[in-house]
N, C-alpha and C positions, 0 to 999 in steps of 0.2 A: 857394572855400576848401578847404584838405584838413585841417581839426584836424578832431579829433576829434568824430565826428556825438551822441558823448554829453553833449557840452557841459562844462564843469569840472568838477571832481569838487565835490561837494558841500560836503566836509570841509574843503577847500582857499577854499574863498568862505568858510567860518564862518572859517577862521584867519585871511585878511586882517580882516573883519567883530573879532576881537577885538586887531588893529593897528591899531586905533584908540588904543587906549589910551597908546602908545609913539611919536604924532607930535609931541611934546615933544622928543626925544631923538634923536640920528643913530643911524643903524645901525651895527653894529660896518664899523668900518673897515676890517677881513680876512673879512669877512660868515661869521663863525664864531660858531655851532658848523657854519649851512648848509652853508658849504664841506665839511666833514666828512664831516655825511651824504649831499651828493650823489656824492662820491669813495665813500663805500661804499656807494651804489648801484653807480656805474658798477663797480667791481671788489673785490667783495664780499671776496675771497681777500688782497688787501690792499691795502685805502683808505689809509694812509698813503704811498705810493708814489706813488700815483695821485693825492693829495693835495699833494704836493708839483707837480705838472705842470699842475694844475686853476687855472682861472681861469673868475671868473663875470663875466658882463656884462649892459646893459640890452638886452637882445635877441642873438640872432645877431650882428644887423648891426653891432653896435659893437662887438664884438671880430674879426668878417670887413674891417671899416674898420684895426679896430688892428694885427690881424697883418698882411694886405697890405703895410701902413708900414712897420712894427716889425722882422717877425718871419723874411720872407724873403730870400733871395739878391735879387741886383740885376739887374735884365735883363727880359726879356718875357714874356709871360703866354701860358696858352692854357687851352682849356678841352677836354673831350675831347666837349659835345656842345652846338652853338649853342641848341638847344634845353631849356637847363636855367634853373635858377634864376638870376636875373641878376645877384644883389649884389656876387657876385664878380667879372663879368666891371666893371659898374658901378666897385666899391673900386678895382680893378686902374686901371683909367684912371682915374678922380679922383687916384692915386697916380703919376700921369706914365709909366705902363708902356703900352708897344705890345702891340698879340697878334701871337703869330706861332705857326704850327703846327709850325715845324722847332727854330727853335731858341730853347728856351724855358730861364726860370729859376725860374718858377711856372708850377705845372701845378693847377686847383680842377677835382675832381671833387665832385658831388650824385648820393649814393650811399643808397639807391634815388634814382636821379633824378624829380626834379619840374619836367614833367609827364608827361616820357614813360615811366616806370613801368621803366624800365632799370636791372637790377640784377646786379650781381658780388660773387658772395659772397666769402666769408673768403679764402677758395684764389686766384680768379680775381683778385680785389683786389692782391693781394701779389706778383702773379703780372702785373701791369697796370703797378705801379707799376715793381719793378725791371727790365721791359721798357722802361717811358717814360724811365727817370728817369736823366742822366745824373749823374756828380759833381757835388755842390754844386746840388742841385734842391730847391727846397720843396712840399711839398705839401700842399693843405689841402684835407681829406676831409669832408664836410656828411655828416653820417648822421642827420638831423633827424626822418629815415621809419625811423628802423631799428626804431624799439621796436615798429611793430605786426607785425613777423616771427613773434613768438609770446614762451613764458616761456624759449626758450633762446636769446634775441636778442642777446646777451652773447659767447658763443662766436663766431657768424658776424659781430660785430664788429670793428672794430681795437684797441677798449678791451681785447681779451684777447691783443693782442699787442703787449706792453710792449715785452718784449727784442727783439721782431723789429725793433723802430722804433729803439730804442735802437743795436741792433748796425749799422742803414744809417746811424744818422748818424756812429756812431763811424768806420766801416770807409769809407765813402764820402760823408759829409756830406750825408748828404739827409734834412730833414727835413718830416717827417710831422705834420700837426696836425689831430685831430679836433674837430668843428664841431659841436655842438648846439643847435638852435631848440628849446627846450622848452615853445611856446608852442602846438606842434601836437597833441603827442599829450595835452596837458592841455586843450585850446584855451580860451587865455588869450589873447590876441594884446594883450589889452589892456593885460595885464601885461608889461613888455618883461623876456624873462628868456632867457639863452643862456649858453652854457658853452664850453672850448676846453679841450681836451688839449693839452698842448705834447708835444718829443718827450723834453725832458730839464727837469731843474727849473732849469737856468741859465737857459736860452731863457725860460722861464717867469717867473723874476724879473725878467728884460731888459724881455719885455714888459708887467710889471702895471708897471714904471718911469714909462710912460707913458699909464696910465688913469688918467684922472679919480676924484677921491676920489668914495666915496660913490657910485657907479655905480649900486646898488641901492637901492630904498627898503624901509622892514621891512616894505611889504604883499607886495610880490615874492618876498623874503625867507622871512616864512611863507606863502607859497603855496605855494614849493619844499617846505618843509620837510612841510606836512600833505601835499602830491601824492604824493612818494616815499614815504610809509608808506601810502599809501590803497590794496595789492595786490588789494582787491576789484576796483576801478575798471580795472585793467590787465587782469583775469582777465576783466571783462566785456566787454571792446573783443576782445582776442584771440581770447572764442569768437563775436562777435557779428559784426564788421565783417567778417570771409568768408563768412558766410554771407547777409548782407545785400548786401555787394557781386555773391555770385552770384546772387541775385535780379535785379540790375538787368541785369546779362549774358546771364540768361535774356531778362529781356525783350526788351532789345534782338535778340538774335537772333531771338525771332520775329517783331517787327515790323520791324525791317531789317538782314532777312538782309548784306546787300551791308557793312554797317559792321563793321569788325574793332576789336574792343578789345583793346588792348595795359598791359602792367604785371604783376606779379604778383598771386596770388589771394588776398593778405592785406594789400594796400595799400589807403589809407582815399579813395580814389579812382579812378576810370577815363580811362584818354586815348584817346579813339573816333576813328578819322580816317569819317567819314561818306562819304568818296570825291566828297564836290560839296561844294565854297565857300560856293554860295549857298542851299543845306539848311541848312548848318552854322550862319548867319549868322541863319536864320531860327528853328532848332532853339533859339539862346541871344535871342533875342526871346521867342519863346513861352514860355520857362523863365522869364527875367525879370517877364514880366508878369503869370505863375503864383504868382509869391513864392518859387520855385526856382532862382535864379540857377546859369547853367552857365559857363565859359570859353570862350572862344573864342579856338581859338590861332592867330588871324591878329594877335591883340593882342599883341606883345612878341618872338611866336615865329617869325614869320613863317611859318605854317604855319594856312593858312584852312579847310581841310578839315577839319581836328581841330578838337575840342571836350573839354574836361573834366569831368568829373560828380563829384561828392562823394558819398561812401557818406549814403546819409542813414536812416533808421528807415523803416517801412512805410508810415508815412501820407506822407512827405515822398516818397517814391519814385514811391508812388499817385497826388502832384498832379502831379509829374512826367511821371510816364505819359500823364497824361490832355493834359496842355500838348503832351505832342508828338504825342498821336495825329492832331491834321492834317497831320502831314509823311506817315502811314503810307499808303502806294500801294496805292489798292484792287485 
């Protein structure tokens, strides 16, 4: 898993715990006042804009299902690294689209990519896309890892480039849709809660046309609503999960030197290629049966050599440690 090693926020499990009271009752059918405040999360300077573009869904996946349909050009798909998250490669074909890496009509980027820890910031992004993107391209951007960059995660977002999104679709039709799993860095998974930027609020009405009423329920609802004001809980992941991640970095380098971990120093996980198949295969055995379950990316990724490791606290890193030291070469 890569949510969050601090588990839900606290505040956010007592809010569902008093949605109890309101499962008599549908949840507002424009899931307001929620929509609201998470539009003035995402763009503090003005949620009403952003408000207008904002669409909430039961997880990620059901609005990476809906736009796929809905919301882009028609033509082939492609992704820029076989190795990313798969729902969109998944939606794209359930939606009758081929891949092709030349000549595409959807382009999904997972940005920081999960799990190979690959990331383009604000500049390089922008700079990516009007490279790829010919007239009339869609693009849909997963920034589901963005929030543990730190408290200025906003800036090196595309949430802070309204206009820029706005002026490619006007000037060249390509449109842009940011993608939220908010089940990561709250680690709820259980709660299916995800979000979508559109590039303009037309696009935006088009697509809630064809969502299911009621999408959310009010424990979802106020989960969102207590997570976004809980700034303690964000403040303790930003200073914790780098320094806990380079704990396990350390480790690894000195007990095997030869493994290279890749991804940035504030991501809530690690992607290690161990350089042997049959280490790696062994390494998520022994983790397993430690109670520290690891990844192994010969499952989905087709990549045996790697392995993934979750930021975890000291004691979970500790049983870790100990689960692999029969792999370490005396």
């Amino acid at each position: 898993m890569t949510t969050n090693y601090l588990g839900p926020p606290v505040k956010a499990i007592a809010a569902c715990g008093s949605a109890l009271a309101e499962v008599e009752h549908y949840p507002p059918a424009n899931f307001e006042p929620y929509m609201s405040e998470l539009a003035a999360f995402l763009d503090p300077e003005n949620p009403k804009r952003m408000g207008q573009k904002l669409m909430l869904g039961n997880g990620a996946s059901e609005l990476i299902d809906l736009v796929t349909r809905v919301g882009p050009h028609e033509g082939a798909f492609t992704v820029p690294n076989s190795a990313q998250y798969k729902e969109y490669e998944r939606a794209a074909k359930a939606a009758g689209r081929e891949q092709s890496t030349d000549a595409f009509k959807l382009l999904a980027i997972v940005n920081p990519c999960n799990p190979t820890g690959d990331y383009l910031n604000i500049d390089q992004m922008k700079a990516y896309i009007e490279k790829m993107c010919e007239r009339g391209t869609t693009v849909l951007v997963d920034e589901s890892m963005q929030l543990w960059y730190g408290p200025e995660w906003r800036k090196d977002s595309l949430v802070s480039q309204s206009a820029w999104i706005e002026d490619l679709h006007e000037k060249l039709d390509i449109r842009v849709y940011i993608i939220h799993s908010w089940t990561k860095i709250w680690s709820c998974p259980g709660i299916r809660l995800g979000s979508i930027v559109c590039p303009t609020a037309g696009l935006c009405a088009n697509i809630k046309k064809h969502q299911v009423p009621w999408s959310l329920n009010v424990f979802a609802l106020r989960f969102l609503s207590a997570a976004i004001q809980d700034t303690e809980y964000l403040y303790r992941t930003w200073v914790n999960c780098p320094r806990l991640r380079e704990r396990t970095v350390t480790h690894l380098a000195a007990k095997f030197p030869t493994w290279k971990v890749h991804g940035e120093t504030w991501l809530s996980w690690l992607w290690v290629d161990t350089k042997d198949a049959v280490l790696a295969d062994e390494a998520v055995k022994l983790a397993k049966k430690a109670g520290v379950p690891i990844r192994w990316g010969g499952m989905g990724y087709g990549l045996p050599t790697f392995i993934r490791i979750k930021v975890g606290d000291e004691m979970k890193q500790d049983t870790l440690f100990s689960a692999l030291a029969p792999l370490v070469k005396a």
